[in-house]
N, C-alpha and C positions, 0 to 999 in steps of 0.2 A: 405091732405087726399088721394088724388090721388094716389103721390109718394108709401104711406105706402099700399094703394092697390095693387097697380100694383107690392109691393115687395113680399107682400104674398102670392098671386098669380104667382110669380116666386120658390118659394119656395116652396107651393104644386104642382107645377108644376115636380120641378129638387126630389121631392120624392122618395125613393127609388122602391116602386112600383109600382105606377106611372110614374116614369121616364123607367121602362123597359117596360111598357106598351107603353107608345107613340112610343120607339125605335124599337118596334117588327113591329108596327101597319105603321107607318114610311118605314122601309125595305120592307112592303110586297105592299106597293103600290108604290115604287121607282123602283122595278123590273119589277115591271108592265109598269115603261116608266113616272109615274109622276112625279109633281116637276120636269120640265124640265130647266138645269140652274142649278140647285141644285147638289152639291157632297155630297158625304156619305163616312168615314172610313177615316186615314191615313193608310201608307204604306210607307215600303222602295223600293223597287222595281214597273218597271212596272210591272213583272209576277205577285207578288203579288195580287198590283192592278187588274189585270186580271181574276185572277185568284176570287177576289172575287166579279166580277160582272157579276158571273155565273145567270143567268134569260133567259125566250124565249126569251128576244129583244138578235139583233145582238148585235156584238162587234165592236165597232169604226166607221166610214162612207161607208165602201166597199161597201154598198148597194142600193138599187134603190131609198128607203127613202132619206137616205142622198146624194144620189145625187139633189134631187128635192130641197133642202132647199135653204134658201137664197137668193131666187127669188126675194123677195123684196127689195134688195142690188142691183138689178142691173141698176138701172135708180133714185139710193139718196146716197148721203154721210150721213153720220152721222158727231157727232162733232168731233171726235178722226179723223176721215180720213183727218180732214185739216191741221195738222202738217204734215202728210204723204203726201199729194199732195204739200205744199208746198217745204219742201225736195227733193220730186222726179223732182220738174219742174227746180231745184237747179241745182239738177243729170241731169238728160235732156240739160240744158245750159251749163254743163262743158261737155258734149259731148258722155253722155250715151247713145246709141241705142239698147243695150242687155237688155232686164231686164228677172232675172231667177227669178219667183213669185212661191215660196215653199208655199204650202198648198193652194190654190189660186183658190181652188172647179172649178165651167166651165168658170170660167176669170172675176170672180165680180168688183175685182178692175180696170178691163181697161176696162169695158164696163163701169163703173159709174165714174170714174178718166175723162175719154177723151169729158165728157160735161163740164169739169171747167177748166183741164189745156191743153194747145197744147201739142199736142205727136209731135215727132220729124219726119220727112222724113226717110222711111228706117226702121221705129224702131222695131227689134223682140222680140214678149214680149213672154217667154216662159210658162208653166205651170206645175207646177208637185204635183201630189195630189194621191189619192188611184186610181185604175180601174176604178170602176164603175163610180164614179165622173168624171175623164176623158173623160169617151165612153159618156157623157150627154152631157159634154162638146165640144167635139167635133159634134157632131150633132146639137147642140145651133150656133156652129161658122158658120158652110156651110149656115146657115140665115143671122145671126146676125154681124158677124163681117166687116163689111162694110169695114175697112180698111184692112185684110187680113192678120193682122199681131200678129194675136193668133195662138202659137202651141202648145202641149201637149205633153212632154217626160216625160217616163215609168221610171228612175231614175235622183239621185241627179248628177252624174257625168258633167253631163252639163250645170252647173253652175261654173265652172272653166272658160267656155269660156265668159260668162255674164261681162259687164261693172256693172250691181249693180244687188244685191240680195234684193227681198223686199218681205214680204211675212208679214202676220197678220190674230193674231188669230190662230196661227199654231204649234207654239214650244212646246208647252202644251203637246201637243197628239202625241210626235215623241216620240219614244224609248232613239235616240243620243240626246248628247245635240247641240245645233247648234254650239260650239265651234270646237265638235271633228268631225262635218262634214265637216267644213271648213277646221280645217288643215288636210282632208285626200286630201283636192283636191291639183291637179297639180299646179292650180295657182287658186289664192284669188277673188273674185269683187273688185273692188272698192271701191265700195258702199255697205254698209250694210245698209236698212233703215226697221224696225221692227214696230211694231204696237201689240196691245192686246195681253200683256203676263203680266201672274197671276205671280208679283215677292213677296216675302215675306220680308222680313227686316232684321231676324233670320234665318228661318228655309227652309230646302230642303226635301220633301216628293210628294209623290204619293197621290192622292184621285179617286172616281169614280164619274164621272159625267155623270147623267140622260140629254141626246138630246132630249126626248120623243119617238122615235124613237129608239134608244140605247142606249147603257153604252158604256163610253170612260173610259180607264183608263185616269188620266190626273195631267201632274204635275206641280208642285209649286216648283219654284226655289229660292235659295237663291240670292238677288239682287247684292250682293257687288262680289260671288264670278258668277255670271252669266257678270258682264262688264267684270272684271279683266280676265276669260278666254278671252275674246275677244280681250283687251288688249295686254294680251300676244301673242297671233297672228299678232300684226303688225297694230291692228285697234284704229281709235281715235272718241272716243265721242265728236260728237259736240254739239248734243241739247238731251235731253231727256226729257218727257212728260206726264200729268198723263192723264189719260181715265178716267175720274170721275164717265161716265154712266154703265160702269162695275164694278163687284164685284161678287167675287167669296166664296158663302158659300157653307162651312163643316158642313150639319147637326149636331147637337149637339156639336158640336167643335168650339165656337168662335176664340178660339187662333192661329186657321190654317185659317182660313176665312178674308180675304182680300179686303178691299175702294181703288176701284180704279185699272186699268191696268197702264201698263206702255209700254211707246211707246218710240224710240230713232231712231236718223241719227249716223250711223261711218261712217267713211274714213281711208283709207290705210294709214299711215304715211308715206309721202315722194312719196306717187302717182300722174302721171300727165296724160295726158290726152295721151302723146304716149307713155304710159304704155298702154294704154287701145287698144290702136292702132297697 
């Protein structure tokens, strides 16, 4: 009796007037910053994307909001961050000391990473994220970083000089894909080690995601052709991983909405450690 409720109940629900009643009522509180976590729309492009999360919140994290967030990341792992720290202590032991951290907000993963695993003598962890997040970040460090070995650069290019690239939660909200960032550099990391990306099974699209705070454009890649770029760069998968406590829904779009991120370690095929040297 249940089952047969809860299907008619789906049914005057997905109604034709009704269902453009919930979808109006839905958009005019999603601009407003609710349902935060929540996407709305597919799309081929970021402009697109962009383009339709026109609302008074900002666009993406440039601003003083989103630099404030994530505060609560800086002194707990979650479960997804332990394939990532395992990994990186990996990198760390074959003789990592660069790490270039893409998207990496005022340094969450090496203020909350360096209470579980040893950082190495030496080690410069870099950061690069919007401005505004940066300038927080950087006034967070002249307290907080006790070992001295957080910086912040204003672009990607200096990740060429990096032993591993690590970054999480980030590939989402870039225009490039990370494939075609890396082969614009001089030379490669090492180390590839990624964390919390919304991959799909099928399909490659665009959505807009409510931060509460803002509208990110934000996208969904296709999973087979997101390794196989990286692949063809020279990179080897070694482990790959689900994030079970994420999942990323598409209002009214089950079919784009996604159980689960996906985390992974590459390595350079044929890299040694006075490659890195």
């Amino acid at each position: 009796m249940s089952e047969q409720v809860h299907q008619l109940l789906d049914m005057a629900l997905a109604a034709p007037g009704v269902l453009q009643w919930r979808m109006k009522r839905f958009d005019t509180a999603f601009k407003l910053g609710h349902y935060g976590g929540v996407c709305r729309g597919v799309y081929t492009t970021y402009q697109e994307a962009a383009s339709a999360a026109t609302s008074a919140l900002p666009l993406g994290y440039n601003h003083l909001a989103g630099a404030q967030m994530y505060r609560d990341r800086l002194d707990r792992v979650w479960p997804g961050d332990y394939p990532m720290m395992l990994w990186l202590e990996r990198a760390f032991q074959s003789g990592v000391k660069r790490v270039f951290d893409l998207g990496g907000h005022v340094g969450v993963s090496y203020y909350a990473y360096q209470k579980y695993i040893a950082f190495p003598p030496g080690l410069a962890w870099q950061v690069h994220d919007v401005p505004a997040v940066m300038a927080a970040g950087r006034d967070m460090a002249r307290e907080r970083d006790t070992f001295g070995s957080l910086t912040f650069v204003d672009d990607f290019a200096p990740a060429a000089c990096a032993d591993a690239l690590f970054t999480s939660g980030c590939l989402q909200y870039l225009q490039s894909s990370l494939a075609d960032m890396l082969a614009a550099l001089a030379q490669r990391p090492r180390w590839v080690l990624l964390n919390l990306i919304p991959l799909h099974d099928t399909l490659d699209y665009w959505t807009v995601q409510s931060i509460g705070q803002a509208l990110c454009p934000y996208r969904i890649q296709r999973r087979s052709v997101f390794f196989a770029d990286l692949q063809a760069l020279g990179y080897e998968v070694l482990d790959t991983w689900q994030n079970a406590e994420k999942r990323c829904q598409v209002a009214f779009s089950p079919q784009h909405s996604i159980e689960g991120y996906v985390g992974a370690a590459l390595k350079l095929r044929g890299s040694t450690k006075a490659h890195m040297e």
